[in-house]
C-alpha positions in Angstrom: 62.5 82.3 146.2 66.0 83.9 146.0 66.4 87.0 144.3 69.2 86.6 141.3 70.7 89.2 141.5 72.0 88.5 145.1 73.9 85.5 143.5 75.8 87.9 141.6 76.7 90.4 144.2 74.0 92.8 143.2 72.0 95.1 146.0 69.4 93.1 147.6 66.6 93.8 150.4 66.5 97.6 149.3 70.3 98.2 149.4 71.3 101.7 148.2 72.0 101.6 144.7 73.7 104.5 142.5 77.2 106.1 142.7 78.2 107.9 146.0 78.0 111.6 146.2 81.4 113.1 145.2 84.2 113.2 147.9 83.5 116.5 149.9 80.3 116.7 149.7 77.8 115.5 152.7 74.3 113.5 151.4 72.5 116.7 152.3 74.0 118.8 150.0 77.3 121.4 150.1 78.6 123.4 153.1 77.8 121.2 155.9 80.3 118.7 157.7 81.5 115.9 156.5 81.9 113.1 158.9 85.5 111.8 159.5 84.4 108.1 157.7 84.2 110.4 154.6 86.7 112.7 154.9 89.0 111.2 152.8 89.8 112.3 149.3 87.2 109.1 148.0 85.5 108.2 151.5 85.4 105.1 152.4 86.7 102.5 149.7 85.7 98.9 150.8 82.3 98.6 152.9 82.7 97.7 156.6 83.1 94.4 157.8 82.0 94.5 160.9 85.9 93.2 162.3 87.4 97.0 162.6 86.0 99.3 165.6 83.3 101.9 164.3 84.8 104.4 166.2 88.5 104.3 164.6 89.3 107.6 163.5 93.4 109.1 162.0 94.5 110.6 165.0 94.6 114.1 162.5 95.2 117.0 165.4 98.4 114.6 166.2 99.6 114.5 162.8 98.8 118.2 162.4 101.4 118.9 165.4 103.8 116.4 164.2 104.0 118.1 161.2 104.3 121.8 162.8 107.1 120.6 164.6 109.2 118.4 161.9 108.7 120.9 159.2 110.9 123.5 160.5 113.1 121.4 161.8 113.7 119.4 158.3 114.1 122.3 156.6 116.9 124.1 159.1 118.6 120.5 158.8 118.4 120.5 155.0 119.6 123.4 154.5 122.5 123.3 157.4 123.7 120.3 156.0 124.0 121.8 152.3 125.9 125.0 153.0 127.9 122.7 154.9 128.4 120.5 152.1 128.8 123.3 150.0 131.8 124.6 152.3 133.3 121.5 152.8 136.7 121.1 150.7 138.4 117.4 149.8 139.5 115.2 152.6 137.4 116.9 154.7 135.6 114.0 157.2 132.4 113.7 157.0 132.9 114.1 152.9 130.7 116.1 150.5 128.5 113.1 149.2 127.4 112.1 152.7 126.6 116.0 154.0 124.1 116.0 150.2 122.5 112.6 150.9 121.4 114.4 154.4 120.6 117.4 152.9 118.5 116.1 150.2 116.9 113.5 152.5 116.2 116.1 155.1 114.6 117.8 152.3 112.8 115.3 151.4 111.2 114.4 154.6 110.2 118.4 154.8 108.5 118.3 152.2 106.6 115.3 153.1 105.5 117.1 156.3 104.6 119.6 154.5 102.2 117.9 151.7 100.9 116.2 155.0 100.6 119.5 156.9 97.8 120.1 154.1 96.2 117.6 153.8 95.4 117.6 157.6 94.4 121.2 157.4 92.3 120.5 154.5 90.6 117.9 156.5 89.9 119.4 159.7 88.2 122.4 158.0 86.0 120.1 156.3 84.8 118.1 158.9 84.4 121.4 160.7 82.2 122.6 157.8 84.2 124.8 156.2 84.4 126.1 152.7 88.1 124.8 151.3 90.3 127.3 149.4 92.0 126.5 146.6 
């Protein structure tokens, strides 16, 4: 006989039921390692399908150098392309509006490495077990 609730989407043959453990914490309790499938600020939003490897982890030590790199370097270029703005008098080729638009996008994109530059360091030391700091 089928069960009913399997007809609505509900847990059958002894499926886990109850609300996840909240993000950063492992099953077993705090201070131990989360694995990378739940390092993410929620874990794992939709259950696996079986289509997507098991083994597909965010390549996070590549980001973590990518950021390193490009956040110096978008800062130095934001702020080289606003003094130059700033010095820049009328007539002048290229003209003020196009030296802001590169500062302020140069700024923009540091600052995106930066916000990403934490989050990666904030998820390597908690796979590697590590108590976070605020």
């Amino acid at each position: 006989m089928d069960d009913p609730r399997s007809a609505r989407g509900g847990p059958v043959d002894g499926a886990r039921q109850g609300p996840d453990p909240p993000a950063g914490r492992a099953r077993d309790g705090p201070g131990r390692p989360v694995p990378r499938a739940r390092s993410g600020l929620v874990g794992r939003r939709w259950p696996r399908t079986g289509d997507e490897p098991s083994t597909a982890q965010s390549p996070l030590r590549l980001r973590l150098l990518l950021a390193a790199v490009f956040l110096p370097f978008f800062t130095a270029a934001a702020v080289f392309f606003g003094v130059w703005a700033a010095g820049s008098g009328p007539g002048d080729s290229p003209d003020r509006g196009a030296l802001v638009v590169l500062a302020v996008v140069c700024a923009a994109l540091a600052l995106t490495a930066a916000a990403d530059l934490l989050v990666v360091t904030r998820r390597l030391r908690r796979e590697r077990g590590a108590p976070d700091r605020p």
